[in-house]
ZAZA-529881 format. One record per residue: x negated, y negated, z negated of N, C-alpha, C in turn. Coordinates in nm, 3 decimals, decimal comma, always signed. Example, Ala and Ser with C-alpha at 12.3 -4.5 7.8 and 13.67 -1.06 7.14 Angstrom:
% residues 2
nxx	nyy	nzz	caxx	cayy	cazz	cxx	cyy	czz
-1,319	+0,569	-0,780	-1,230	+0,450	-0,780	-1,320	+0,330	-0,780
-1,285	+0,225	-0,708	-1,367	+0,106	-0,714	-1,290	-0,003	-0,787
This chain:
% residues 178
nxx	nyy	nzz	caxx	cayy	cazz	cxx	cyy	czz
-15,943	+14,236	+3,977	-15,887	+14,362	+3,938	-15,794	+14,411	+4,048
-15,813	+14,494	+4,089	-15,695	+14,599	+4,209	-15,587	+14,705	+4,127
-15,476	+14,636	+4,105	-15,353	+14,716	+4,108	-15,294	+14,778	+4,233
-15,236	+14,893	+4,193	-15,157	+14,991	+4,298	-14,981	+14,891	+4,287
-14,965	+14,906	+4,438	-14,822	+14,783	+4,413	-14,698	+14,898	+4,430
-14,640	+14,903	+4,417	-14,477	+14,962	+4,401	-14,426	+14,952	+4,554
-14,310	+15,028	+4,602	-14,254	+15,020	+4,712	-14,173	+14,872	+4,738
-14,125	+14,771	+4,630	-14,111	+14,683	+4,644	-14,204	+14,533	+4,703
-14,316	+14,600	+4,699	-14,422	+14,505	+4,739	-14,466	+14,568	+4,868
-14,450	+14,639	+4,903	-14,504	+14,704	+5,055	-14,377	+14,635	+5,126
-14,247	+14,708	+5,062	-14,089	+14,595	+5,179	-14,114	+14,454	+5,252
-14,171	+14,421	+5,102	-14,208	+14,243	+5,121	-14,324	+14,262	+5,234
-14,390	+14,307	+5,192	-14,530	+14,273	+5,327	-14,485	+14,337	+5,447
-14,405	+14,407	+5,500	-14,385	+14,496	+5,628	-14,260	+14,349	+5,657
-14,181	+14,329	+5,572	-14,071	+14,190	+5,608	-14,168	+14,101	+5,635
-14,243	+14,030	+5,601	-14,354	+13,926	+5,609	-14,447	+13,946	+5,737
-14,475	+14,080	+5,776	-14,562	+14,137	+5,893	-14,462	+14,068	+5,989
-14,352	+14,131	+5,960	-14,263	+14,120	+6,090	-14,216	+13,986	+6,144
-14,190	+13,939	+5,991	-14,154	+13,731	+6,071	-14,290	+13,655	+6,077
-14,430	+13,729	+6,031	-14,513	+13,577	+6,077	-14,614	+13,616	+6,133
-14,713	+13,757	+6,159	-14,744	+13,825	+6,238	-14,715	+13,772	+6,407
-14,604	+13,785	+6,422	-14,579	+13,745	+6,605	-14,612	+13,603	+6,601
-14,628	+13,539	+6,489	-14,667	+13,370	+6,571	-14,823	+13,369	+6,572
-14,919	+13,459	+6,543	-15,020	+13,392	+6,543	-15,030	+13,482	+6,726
-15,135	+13,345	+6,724	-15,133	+13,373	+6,905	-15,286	+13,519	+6,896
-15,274	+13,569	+7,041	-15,320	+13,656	+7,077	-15,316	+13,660	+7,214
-15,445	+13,654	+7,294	-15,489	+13,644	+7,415	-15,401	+13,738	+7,511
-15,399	+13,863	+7,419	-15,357	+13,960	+7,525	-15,199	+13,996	+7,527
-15,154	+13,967	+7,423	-14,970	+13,969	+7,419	-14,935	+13,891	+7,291
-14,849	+13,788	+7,327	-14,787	+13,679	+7,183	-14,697	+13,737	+7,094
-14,674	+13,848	+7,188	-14,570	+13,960	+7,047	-14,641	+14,075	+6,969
-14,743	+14,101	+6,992	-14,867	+14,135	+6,898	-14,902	+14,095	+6,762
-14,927	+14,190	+6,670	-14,995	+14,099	+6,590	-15,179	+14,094	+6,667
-15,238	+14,009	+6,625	-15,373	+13,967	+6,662	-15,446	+14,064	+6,608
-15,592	+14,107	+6,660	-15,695	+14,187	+6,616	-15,791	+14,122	+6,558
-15,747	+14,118	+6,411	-15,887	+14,054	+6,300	-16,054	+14,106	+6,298
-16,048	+14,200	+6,434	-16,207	+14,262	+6,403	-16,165	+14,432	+6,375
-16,367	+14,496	+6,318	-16,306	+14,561	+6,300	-16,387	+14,575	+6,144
-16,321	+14,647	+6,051	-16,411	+14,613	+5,904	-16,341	+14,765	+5,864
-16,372	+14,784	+5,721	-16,348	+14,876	+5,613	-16,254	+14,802	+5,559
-16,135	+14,915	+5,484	-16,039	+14,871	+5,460	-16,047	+14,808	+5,314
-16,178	+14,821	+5,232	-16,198	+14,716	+5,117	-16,274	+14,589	+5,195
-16,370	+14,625	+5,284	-16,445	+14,500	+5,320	-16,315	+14,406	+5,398
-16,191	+14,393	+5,436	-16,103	+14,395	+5,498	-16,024	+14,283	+5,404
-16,002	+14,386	+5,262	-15,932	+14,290	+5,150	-15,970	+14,224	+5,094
-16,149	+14,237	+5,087	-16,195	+14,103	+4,986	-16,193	+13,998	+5,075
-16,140	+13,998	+5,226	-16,169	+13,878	+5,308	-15,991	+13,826	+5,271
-15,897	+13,922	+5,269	-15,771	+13,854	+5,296	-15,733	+13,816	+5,147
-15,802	+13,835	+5,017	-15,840	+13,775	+4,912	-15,884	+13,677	+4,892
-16,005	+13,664	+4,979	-16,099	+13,527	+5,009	-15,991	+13,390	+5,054
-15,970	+13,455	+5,157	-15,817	+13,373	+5,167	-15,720	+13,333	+5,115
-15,670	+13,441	+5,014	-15,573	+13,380	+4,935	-15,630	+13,225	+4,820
-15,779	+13,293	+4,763	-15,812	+13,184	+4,680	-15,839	+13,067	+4,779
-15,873	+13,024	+4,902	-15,867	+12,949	+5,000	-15,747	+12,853	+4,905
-15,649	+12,942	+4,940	-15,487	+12,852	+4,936	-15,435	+12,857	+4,779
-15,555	+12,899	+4,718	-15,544	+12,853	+4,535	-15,572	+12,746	+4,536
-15,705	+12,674	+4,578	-15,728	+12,592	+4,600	-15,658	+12,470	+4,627
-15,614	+12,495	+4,749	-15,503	+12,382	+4,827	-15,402	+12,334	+4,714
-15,362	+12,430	+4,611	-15,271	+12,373	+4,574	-15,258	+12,293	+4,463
-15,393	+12,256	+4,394	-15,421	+12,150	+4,340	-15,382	+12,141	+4,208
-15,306	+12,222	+4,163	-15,258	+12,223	+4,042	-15,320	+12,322	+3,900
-15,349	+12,237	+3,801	-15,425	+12,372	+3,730	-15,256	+12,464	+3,722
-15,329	+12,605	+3,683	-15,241	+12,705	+3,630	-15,311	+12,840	+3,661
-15,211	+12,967	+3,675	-15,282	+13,068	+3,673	-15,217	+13,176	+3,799
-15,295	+13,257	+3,845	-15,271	+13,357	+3,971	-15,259	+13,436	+3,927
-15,157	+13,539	+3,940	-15,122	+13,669	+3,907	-15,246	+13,757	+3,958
-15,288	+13,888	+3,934	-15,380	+13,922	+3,930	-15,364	+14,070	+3,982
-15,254	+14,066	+4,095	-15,230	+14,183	+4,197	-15,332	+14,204	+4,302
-15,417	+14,259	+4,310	-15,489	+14,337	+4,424	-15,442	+14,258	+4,621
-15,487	+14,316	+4,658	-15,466	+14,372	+4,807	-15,396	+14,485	+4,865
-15,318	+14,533	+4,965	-15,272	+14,669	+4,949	-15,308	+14,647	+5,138
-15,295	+14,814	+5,180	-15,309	+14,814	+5,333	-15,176	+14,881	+5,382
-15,140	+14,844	+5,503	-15,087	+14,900	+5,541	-15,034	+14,889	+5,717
-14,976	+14,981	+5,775	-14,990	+15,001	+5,880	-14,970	+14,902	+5,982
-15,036	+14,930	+6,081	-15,029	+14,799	+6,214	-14,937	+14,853	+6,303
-14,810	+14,802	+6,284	-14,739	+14,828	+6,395	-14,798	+14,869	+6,528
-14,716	+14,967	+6,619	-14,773	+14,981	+6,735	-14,901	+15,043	+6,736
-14,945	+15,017	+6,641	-15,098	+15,097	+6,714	-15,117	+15,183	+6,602
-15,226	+15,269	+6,682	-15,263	+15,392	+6,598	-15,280	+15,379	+6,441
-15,249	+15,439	+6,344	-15,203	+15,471	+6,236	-15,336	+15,555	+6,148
-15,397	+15,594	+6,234	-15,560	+15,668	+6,203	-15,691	+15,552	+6,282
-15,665	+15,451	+6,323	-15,733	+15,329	+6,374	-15,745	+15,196	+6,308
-15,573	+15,173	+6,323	-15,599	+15,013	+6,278	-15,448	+15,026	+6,168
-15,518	+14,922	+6,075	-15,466	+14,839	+5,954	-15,427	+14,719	+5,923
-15,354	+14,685	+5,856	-15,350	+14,510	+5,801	-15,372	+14,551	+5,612
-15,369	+14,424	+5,621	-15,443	+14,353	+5,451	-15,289	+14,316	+5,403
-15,224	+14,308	+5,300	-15,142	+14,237	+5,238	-15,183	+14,203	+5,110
-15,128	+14,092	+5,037	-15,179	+14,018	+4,935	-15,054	+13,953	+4,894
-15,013	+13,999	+4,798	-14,862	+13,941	+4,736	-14,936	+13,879	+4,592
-14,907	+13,744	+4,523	-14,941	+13,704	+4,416	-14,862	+13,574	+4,391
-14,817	+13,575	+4,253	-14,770	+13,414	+4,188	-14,850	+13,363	+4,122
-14,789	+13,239	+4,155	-14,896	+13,098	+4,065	-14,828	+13,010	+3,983
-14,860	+13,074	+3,868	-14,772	+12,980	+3,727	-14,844	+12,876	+3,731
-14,811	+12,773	+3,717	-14,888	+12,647	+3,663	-14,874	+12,591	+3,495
-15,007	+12,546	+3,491	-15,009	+12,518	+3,326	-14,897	+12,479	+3,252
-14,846	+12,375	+3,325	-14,746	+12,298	+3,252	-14,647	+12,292	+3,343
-14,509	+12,362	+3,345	-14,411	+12,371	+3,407	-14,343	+12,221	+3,429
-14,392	+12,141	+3,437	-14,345	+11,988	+3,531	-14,450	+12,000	+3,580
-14,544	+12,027	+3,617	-14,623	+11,999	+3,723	-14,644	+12,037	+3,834
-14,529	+12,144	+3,866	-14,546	+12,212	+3,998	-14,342	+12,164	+4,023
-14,353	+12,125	+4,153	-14,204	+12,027	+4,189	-14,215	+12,036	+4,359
-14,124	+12,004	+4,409	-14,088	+12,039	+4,580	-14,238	+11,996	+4,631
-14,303	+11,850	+4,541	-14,410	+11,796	+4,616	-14,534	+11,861	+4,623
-14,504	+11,952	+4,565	-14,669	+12,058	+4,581	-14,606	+12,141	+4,783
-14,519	+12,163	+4,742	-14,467	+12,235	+4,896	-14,509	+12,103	+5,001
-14,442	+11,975	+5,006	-14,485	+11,875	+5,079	-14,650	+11,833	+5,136
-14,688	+11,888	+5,025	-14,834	+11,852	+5,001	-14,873	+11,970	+5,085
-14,864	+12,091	+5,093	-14,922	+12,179	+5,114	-14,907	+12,187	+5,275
-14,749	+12,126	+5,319	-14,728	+12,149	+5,411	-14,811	+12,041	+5,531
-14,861	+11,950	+5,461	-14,973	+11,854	+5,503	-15,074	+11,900	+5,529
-15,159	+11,993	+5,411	-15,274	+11,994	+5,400	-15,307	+12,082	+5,474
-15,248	+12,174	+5,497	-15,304	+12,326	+5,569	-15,327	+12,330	+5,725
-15,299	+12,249	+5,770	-15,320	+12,228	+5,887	-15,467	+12,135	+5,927
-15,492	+12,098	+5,821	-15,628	+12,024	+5,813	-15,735	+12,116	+5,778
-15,683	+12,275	+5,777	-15,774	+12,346	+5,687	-15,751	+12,477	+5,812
-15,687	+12,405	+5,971	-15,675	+12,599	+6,040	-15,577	+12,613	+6,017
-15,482	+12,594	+5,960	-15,319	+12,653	+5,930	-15,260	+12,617	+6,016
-15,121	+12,695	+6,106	-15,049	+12,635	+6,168	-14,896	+12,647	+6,101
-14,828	+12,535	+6,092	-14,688	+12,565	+5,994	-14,552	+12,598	+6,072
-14,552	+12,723	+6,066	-14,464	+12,776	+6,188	-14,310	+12,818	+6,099
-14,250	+12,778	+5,972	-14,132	+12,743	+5,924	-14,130	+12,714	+5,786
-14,045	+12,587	+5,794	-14,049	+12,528	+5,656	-13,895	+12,480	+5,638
-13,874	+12,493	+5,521	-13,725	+12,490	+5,463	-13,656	+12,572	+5,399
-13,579	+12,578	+5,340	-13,501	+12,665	+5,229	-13,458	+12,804	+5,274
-13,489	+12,946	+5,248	-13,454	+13,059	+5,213	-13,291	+13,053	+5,236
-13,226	+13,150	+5,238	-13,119	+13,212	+5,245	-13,074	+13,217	+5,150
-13,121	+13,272	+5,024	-13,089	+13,323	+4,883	-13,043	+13,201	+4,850
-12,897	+13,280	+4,754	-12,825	+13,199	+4,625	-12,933	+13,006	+4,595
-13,011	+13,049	+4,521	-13,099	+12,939	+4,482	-13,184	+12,848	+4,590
-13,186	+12,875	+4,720	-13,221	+12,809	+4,840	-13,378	+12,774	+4,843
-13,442	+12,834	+4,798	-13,615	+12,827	+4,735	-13,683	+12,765	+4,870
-13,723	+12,696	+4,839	-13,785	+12,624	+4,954	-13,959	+12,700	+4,977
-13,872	+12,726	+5,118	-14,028	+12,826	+5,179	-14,113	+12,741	+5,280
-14,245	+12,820	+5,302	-14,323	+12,756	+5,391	-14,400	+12,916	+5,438
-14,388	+12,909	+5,593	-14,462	+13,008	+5,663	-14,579	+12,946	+5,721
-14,696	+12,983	+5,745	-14,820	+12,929	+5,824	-14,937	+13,027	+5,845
-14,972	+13,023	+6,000	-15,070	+13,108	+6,032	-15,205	+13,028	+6,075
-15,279	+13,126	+6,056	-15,419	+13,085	+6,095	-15,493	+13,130	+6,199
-15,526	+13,098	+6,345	-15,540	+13,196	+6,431	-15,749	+13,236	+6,410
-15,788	+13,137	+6,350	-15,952	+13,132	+6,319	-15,948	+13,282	+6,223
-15,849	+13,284	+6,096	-15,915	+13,409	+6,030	-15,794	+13,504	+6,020
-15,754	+13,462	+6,145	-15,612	+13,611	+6,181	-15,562	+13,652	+6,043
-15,480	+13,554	+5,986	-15,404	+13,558	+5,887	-15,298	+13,478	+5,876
-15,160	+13,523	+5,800	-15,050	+13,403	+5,779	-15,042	+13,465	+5,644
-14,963	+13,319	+5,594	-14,918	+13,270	+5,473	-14,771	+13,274	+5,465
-14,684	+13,345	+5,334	-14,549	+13,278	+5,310	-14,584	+13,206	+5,204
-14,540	+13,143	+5,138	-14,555	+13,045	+5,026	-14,379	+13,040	+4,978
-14,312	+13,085	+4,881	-14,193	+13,073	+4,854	-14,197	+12,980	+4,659
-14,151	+12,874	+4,685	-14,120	+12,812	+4,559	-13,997	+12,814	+4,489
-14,014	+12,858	+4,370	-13,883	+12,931	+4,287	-13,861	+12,846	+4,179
-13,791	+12,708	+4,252	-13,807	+12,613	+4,108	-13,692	+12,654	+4,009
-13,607	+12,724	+4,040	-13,507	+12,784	+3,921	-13,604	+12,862	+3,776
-13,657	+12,961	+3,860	-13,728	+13,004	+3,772	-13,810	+12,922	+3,620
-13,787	+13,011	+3,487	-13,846	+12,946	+3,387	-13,973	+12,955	+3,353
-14,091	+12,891	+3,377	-14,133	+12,853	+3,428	-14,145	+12,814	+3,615
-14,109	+12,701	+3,674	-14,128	+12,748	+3,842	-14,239	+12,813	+3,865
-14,213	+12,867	+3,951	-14,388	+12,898	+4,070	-14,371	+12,932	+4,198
-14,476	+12,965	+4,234	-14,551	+13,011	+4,370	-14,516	+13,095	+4,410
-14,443	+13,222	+4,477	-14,472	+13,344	+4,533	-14,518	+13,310	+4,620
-14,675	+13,348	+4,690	-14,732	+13,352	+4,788	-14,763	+13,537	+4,872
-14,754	+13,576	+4,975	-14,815	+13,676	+5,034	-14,905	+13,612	+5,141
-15,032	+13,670	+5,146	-15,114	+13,660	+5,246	-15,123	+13,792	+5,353
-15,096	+13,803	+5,488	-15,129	+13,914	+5,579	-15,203	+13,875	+5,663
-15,281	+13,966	+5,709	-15,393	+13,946	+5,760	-15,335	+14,049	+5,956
-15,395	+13,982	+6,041	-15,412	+14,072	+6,184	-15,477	+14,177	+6,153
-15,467	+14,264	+6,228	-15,480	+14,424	+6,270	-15,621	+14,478	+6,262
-15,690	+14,525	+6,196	-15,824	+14,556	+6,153	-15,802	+14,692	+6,212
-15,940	+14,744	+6,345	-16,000	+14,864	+6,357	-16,108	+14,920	+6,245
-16,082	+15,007	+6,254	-16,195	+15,122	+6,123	-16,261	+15,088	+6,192
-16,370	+15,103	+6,111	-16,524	+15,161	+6,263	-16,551	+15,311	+6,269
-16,574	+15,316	+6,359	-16,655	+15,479	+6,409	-16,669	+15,532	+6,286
-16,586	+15,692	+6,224	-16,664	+15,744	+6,143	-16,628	+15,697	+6,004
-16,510	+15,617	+6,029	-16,485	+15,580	+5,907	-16,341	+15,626	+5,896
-16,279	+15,657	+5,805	-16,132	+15,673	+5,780	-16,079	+15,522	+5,682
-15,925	+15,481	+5,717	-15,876	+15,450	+5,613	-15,884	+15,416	+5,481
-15,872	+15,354	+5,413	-15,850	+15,408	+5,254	-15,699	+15,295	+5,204
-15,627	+15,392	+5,195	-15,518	+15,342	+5,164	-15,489	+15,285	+4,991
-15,439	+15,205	+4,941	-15,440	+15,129	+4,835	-15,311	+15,037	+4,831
């Protein structure tokens, strides 16, 4: 299902562009974000979707994924009528609230690197409650991961965003913003 996200969920992904975006490498400048190709801006999100369930997976725990869409939005630096990124903001309740604990973060921070991930910061958030985060990029499908765990929260969970590198339209195609 594709929901329309609020200005609060675009902040988060343009904050998220900005700290994990520059680590994935790129041939032609490391302060770039990378060029994922070039696709349609739905054929675009069912891939940075594809991805997210990727890292449903990983995390091993039954429970359930919030059921927010994809949204697009602009690629720094470059043309604005050309190229795009993918964002993907979603939480992951787990069935039974003891079953998701720091060691799903430990675990994850293992596994993803066995899977293409590179784990480029791990450790506690800023905020009051000190939520233990994990950043990681992928340079194979020009995408990074935040992963933020909110064990205060009643039930804990997941906030995960997925962003994806810089997608050209093709010829003849416009945009479609979402």
């Amino acid at each position: 299902m594709k929901t329309k996200l609020g200005a609060p969920a675009l902040l988060v992904s343009l904050t998220l562009t900005t700290l994990t975006g520059c680590s994935m490498t790129n041939a032609n400048d490391s302060d770039d974000i990378p060029l994922a190709g070039t696709s349609t801006s739905g054929d675009a999100a069912d891939a940075t979707e594809a991805v997210s369930s990727e890292i449903y997976d990983l995390i091993g725990i039954k429970g359930k994924a919030s059921e927010t869409g994809a949204g697009v939005t602009e690629c720094s630096d470059r043309d604005r009528e050309k190229y795009f990124q993918i964002f993907h903001p979603w939480t992951f309740t787990p069935a039974s609230a003891g079953d998701l604990d720091g060691d799903v973060m430990e675990r994850l921070k293992e596994e993803l690197p066995e899977h293409g991930w590179k784990v480029v910061d791990y450790g506690p958030d800023t905020s009051k409650n000190k939520n233990l985060t994990l950043t990681a990029d992928n340079d194979e499908k020009k995408a990074s991961v935040k992963i933020a765990f909110r064990a205060t929260e009643n039930p804990p969970s997941l906030r995960l965003t997925v962003v994806s590198g810089c997608y050209k339209i093709p010829d003849g195609e416009e945009i479609e913003r979402f």
